[in-house]
N, C-alpha and C positions, 0 to 999 in steps of 0.2 A: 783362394783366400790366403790371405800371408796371416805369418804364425803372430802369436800374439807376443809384444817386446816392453807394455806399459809404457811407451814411447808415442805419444799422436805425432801424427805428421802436422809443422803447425805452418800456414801459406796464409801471404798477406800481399794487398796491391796497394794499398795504401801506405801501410805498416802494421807492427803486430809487435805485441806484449805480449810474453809468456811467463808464469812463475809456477807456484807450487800449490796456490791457491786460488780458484776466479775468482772470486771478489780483489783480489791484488792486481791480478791480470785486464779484470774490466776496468779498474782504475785507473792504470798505468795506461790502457788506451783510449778512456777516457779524455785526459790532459793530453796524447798526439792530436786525437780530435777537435781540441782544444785553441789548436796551434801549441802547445810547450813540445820543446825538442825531446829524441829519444834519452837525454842524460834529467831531462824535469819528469818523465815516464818512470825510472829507473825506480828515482828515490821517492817519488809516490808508492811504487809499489811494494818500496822495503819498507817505508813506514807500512802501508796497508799490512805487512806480510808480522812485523813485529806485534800487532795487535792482532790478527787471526791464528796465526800459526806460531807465539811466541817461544815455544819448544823445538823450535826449527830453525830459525832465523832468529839474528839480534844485530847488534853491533859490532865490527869485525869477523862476521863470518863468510862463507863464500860467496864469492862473485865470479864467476865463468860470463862472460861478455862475447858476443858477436858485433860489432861496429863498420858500421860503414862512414869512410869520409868524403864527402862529396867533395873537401878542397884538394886534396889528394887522390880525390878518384882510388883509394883502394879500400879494402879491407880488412881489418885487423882483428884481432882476438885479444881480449884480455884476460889470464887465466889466475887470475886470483884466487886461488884453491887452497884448502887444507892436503895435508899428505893422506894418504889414506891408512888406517894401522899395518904395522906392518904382519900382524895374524887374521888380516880379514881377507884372506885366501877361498879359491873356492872350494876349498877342500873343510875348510872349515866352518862354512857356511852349510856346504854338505851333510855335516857331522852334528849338524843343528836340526837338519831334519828340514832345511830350506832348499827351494829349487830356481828360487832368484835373488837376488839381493836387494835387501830390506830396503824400504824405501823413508823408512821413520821410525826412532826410538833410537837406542843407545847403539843397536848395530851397525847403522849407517852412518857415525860419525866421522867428522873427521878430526883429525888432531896437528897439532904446529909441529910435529917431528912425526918420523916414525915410534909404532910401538906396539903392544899387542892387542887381538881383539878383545872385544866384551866394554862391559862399563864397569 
């Protein structure tokens, strides 16, 4: 048995949506289903994601992207991310009495620069 990482393994033959919430996730594969391309999946699922999870997502937050382009035959990543503070170390996540990192709430923000942890 492999340890546990709060990571699923996520595999698809057709295609596959993933996000932070299923009801976002079964949306966004919903519209592939649909015929809509994976960039009409995307932003179904950030709307979906602004109304379930609105303390998590909004407007301007992260976008980490896997893409594939079938005219280029390659694929790319688009890493649209916040920095992460620069005192969210794991020593001070340690120090919190934590033994992973937070997946939600003020801990796991991120921020337009560096800076330190907490909210």
């Amino acid at each position: 048995m492999t340890a546990f990482t709060t990571r699923p393994e996520i595999l698809g033959t057709f295609g596959v949506v993933t996000s932070t919430h299923w009801i976002g996730s079964a949306v966004g594969m919903s519209i592939l289903e649909k015929g809509g391309n994976a960039f009409d999946a995307a932003v179904a699922t950030g709307f979906v994601l602004q109304i379930v999870e609105p303390h998590l997502c909004g407007p301007g937050g992260d976008l980490p992207a896997v893409i594939y382009s079938k005219q280029k035959d390659k694929v790319e990543v688009i890493s649209a991310q916040g920095h992460a503070p620069a005192g969210a170390t794991i020593e001070h996540y340690t120090s919190e009495g934590l033994t992973l990192i937070p997946a939600t709430a003020c801990l796991q923000r991120s921020s337009p620069a560096p800076s330190t942890a907490g909210c």
